[in-house]
N, C-alpha and C positions, 0 to 999 in steps of 0.2 A: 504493500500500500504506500510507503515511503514515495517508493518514484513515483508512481500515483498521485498523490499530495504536491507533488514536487512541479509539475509537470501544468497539472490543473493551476497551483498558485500562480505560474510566472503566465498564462495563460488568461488569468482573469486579472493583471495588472497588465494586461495588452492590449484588453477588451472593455475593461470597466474603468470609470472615475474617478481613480482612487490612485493613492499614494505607496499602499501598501497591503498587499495578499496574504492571509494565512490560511493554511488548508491543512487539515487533522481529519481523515475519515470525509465524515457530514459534517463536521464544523467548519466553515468555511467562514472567516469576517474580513471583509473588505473596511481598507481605511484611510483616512483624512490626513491631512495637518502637514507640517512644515517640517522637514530636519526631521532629528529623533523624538519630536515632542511627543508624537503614537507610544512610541517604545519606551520612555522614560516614565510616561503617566500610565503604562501597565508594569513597570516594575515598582512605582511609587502603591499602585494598588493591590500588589502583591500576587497580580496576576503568573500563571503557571501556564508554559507554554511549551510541557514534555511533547515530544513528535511530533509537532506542526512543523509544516514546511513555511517558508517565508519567501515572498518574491515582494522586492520592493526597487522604488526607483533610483536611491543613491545609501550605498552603503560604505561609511569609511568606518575608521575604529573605532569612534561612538559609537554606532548604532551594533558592530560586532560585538563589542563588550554589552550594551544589552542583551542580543541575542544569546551570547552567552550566559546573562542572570535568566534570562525565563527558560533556557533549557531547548530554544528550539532547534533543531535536528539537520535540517538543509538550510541552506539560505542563495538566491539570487539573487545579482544585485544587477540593475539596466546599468548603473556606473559602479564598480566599486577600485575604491585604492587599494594597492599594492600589499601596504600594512591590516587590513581588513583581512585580505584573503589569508595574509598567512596565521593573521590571528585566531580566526574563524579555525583553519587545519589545525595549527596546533593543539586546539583545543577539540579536538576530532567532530568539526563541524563539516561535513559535504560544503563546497558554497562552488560557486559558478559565476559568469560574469558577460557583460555582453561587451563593455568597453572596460577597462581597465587604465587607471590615472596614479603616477608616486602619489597625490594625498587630493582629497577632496577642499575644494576651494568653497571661500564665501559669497554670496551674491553678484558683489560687484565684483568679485574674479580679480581680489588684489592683495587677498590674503589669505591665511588657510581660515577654514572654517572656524568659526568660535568654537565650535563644541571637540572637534578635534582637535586644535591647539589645547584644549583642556585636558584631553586624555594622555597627550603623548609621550607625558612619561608617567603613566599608571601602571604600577606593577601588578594588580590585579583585578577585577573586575567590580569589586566594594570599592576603591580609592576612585575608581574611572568613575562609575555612579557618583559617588559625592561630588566631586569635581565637576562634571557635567549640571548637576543641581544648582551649586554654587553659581556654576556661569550663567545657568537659567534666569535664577535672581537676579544674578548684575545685570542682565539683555532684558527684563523685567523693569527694572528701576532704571534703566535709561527710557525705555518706550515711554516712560511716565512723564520723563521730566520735560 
């Protein structure tokens, strides 16, 4: 069922609106939002995401170091960095890739991404969480001001 799951997810982030594919069996949720904010606010809720497959549209070592807290099992990424993938393996994740970049850039494409500048030098997947939180609030408390 694995390749199954796997095959169907990258298959409904091809076809549907969405940012982000999980497919487990019949679980199937399609998802929204910017950056890792999907992934970050289901490990904030403690969500458990043993054997879903993941297909989603940019995956650097943020969103790897989640994938790694909930447990999911494949991951594609339509872009992912370099440092992702091996992350991902190391950590005996399947992951695949359509385009492949050394690190995932910020909007205006002039810097690295904030959430990954946060992680990159996280020795494990609790320190990457806090750190990505952290930077949520600082990207938080600018939008405001």
């Amino acid at each position: 069922m694995p390749e199954r799951d796997w095959t169907r997810a990258r298959e409904l982030l091809r076809t549907e609106d969405c940012a982000l594919a999980l497919v487990k069996d019949d679980d199937v949720r399609l998802m929204q939002g910017h950056g890792v904010r999907p992934l970050l606010t289901m490990v904030d809720e403690g969500e458990d995401l043993i054997g879903f497959s993941a297909a989603d549209k940019v995956v650097g070592q943020a969103a790897a170091w989640l994938y790694i807290t909930l447990g999911v099992t494949r991951v594609h990424g339509e872009l992912m960095s370099e440092g992702a993938k091996t992350l991902l393996e190391d950590n005996n994740i399947a992951c695949s890739g359509t385009t492949f970049v050394p690190v995932i850039l910020n909007r205006t494409r002039d810097d690295w991404c904030p959430m990954e500048k946060s992680v990159k030098d996280a020795q494990d997947a609790k320190e990457a969480t806090e750190a990505m939180r952290q930077t949520r609030a600082r990207m938080m408390g600018q939008k405001r001001a």
